[in-house]
N, C-alpha and C positions, 0 to 999 in steps of 0.2 A: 952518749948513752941514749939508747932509745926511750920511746914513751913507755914502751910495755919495762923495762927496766927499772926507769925514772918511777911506774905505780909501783912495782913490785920494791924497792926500796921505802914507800913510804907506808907503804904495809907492813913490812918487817919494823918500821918503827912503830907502828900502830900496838903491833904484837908486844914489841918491846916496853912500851906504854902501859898495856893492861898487866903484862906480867909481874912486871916493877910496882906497879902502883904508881907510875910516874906521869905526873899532870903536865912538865914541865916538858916531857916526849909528846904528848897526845898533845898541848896546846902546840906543836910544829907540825901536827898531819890533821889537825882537825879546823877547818874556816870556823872562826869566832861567831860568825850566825851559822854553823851551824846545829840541825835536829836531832833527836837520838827519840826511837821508838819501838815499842814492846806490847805486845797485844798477847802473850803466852797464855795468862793469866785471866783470858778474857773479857780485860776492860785495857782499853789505851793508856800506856805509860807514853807521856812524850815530854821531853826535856829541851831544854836549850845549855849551851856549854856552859851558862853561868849557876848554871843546878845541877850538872853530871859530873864538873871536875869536882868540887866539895866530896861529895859521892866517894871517889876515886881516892882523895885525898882521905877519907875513913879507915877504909878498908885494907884490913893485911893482905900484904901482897902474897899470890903466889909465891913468889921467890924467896919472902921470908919462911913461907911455912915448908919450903921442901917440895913444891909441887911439880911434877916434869910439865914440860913445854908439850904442848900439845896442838900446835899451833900450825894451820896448812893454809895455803892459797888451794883453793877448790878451782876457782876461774878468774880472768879478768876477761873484757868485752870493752871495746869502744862502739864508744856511739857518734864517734867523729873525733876530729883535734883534740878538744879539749873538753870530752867529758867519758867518761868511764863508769865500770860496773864491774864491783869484785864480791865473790861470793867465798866465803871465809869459814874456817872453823877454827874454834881453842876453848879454851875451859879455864875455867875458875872456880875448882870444885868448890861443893858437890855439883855444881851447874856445867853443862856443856852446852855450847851457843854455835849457831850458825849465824853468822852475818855477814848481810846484806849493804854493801856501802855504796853512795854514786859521790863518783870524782869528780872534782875541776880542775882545771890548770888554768888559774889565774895567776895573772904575774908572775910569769914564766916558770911555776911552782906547783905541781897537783896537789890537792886538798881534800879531804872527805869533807861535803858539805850536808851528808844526812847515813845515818846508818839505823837501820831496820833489823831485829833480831829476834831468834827464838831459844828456848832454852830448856834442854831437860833435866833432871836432878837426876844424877849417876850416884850410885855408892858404892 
């Protein structure tokens, strides 16, 4: 499997993650230090995964309330071997999000170790 594959698979679990509401997908594509950050609102949200999964674990999921998937790969971009950059789209209405994720592949495994996001309220 290639690298462009190998990301594009841990994105599709990513998606899978937020759609579910599943911490337990997202703790397999997300590094344990990694950052989550949101400036929409005009002051810095920034979390660490020991504040964002809780978060996650709140919240009904899409998939309970009937929401369609909405979920695209915009771009992926290496920055060499083993680091990456993918620019995303999905929703968790009413909010629709772009984000911004930078990959590693540590131990022989890509990881999102920071995702940066914007968001607008759709109805």
């Amino acid at each position: 499997m290639s690298e462009f594959d190998q990301v594009e698979q841990v994105l599709g679990l990513y998606f899978d993650g937020l759609h579910y509401s599943d911490t337990e997908i997202l703790r397999r594509v997300f590094d344990p230090q990694a950052h989550y950050y949101c400036a929409t609102d005009g002051t810095l949200l920034h979390l660490g995964m020991d504040e964002y999964f809780p978060l996650v674990d709140k919240r009904p999921s899409p998939a309970s309330q009937g929401h369609a998937r909405t979920d695209r790969i915009l771009s992926i971009e290496f920055a060499g071997p083993v680091t990456a950059f993918a620019r995303l789209e999905c929703s968790i209405p009413p909010k629709h999000f772009t984000d911004l994720l930078t990959l590693v592949k540590l131990e022989n495994r890509w990881q999102i170790l920071a995702k940066a996001f914007h968001y607008e309220l759709k109805t």
